[in-house]
Residue frames as qw, qx, qy, qz and C-alpha x, y, z in Angstrom:
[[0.607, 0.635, 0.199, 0.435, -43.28, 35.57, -30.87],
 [0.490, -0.516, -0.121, 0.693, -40.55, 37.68, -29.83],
 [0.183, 0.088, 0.145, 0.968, -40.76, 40.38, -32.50],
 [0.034, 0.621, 0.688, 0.375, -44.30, 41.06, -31.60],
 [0.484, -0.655, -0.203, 0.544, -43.98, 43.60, -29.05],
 [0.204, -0.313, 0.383, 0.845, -41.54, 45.78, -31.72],
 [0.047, 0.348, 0.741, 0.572, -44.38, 45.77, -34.32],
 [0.237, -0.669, -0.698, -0.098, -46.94, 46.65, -32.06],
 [0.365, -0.726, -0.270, 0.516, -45.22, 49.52, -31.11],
 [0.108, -0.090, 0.427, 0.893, -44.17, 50.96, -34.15],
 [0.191, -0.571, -0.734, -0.313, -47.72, 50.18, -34.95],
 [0.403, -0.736, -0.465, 0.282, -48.92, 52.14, -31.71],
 [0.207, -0.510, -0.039, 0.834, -46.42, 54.85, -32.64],
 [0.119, 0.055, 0.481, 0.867, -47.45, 55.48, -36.01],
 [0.312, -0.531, -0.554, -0.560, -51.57, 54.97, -35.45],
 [0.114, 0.068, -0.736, 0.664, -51.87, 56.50, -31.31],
 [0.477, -0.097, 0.253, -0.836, -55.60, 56.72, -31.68],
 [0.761, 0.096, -0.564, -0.307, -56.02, 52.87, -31.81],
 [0.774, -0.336, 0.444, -0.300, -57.13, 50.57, -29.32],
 [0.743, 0.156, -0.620, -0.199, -55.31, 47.11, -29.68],
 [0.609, -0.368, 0.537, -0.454, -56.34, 44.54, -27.89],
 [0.270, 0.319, -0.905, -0.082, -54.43, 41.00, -28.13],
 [0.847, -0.121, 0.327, -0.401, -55.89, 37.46, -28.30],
 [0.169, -0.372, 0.903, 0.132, -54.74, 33.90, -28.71],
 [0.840, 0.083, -0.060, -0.533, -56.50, 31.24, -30.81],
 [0.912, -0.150, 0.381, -0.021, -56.03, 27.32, -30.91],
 [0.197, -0.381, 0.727, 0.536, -53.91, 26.07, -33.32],
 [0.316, 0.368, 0.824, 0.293, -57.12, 24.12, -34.94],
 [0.001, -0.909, -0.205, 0.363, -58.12, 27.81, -35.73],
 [0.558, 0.028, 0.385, 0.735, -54.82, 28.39, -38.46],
 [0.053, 0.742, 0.464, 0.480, -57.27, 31.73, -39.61],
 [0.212, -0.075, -0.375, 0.899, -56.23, 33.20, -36.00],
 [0.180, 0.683, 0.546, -0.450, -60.39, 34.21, -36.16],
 [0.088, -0.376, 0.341, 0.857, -59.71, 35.95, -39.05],
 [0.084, -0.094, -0.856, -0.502, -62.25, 33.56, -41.33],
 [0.198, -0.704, -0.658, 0.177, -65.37, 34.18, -38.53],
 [0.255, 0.473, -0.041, 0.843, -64.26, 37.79, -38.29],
 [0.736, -0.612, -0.216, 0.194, -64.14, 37.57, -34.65],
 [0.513, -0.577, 0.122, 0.623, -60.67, 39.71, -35.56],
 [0.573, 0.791, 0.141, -0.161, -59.97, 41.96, -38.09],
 [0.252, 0.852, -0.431, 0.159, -56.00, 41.92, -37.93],
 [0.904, -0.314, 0.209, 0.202, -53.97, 38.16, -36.87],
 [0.182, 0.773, -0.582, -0.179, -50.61, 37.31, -37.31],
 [0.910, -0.066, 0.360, -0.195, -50.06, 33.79, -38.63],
 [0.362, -0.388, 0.792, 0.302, -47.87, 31.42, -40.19],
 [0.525, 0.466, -0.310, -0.641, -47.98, 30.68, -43.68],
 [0.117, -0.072, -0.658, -0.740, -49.07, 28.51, -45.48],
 [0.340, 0.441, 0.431, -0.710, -53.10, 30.00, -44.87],
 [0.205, 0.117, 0.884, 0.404, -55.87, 29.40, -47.24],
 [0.177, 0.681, 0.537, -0.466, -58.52, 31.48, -46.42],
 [0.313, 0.552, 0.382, 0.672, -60.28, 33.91, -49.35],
 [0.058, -0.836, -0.148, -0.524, -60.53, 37.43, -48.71],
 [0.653, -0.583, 0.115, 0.469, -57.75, 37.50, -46.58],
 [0.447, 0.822, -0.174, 0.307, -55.14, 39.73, -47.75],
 [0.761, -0.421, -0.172, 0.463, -51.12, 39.38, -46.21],
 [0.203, 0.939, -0.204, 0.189, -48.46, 41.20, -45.71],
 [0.944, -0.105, -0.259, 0.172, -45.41, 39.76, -44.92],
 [0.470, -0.880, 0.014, -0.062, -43.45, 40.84, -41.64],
 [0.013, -0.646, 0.753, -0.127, -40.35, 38.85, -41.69],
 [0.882, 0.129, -0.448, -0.075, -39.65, 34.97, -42.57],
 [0.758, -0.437, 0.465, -0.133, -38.44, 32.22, -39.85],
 [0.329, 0.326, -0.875, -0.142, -36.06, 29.75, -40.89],
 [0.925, -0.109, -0.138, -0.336, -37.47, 26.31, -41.06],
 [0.066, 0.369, -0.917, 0.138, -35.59, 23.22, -39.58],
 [0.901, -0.028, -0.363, -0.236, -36.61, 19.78, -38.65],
 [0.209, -0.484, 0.817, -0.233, -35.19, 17.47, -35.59],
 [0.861, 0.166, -0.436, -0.202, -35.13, 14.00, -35.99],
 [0.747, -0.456, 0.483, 0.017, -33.75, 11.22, -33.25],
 [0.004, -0.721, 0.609, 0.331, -31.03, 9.62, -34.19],
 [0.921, 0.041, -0.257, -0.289, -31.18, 6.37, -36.12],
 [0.380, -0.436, 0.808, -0.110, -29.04, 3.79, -33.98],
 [0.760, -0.088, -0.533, -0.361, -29.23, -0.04, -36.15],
 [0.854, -0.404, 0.289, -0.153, -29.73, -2.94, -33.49]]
């Protein structure tokens, strides 16, 4: 995720007496540990189901789609 870095430093400038300390979950994980609270703060792609989750929303991604071409026989 290229804007994470910039977040985490504004984040680091505004709160300097916080430890963060980054982790990666699977993809079959879509909670980012957030639902085990195993993390108390993920960043994930919507659309998430999870109760007692609360977002906030950083900045949106255009969507697209590739597709092979159809060729008939």
């Amino acid at each position: 995720m290229l804007l994470t870095e910039p977040i985490l430093s504004a984040f680091r400038d505004r709160h300097p007496g916080v430890t963060v300390e980054m982790c990666q979950f699977n993809y079959d994980d879509s909670s980012a540990g957030l639902t085990d609270r195993s993390v108390e703060v993920a960043f994930v792609r919507r659309p998430l189901t999870t109760d007692g989750v609360e977002f906030e929303t950083l900045f949106t991604e255009p969507r697209v789609v590739m597709l092979r071409r159809w060729i008939p026989y």
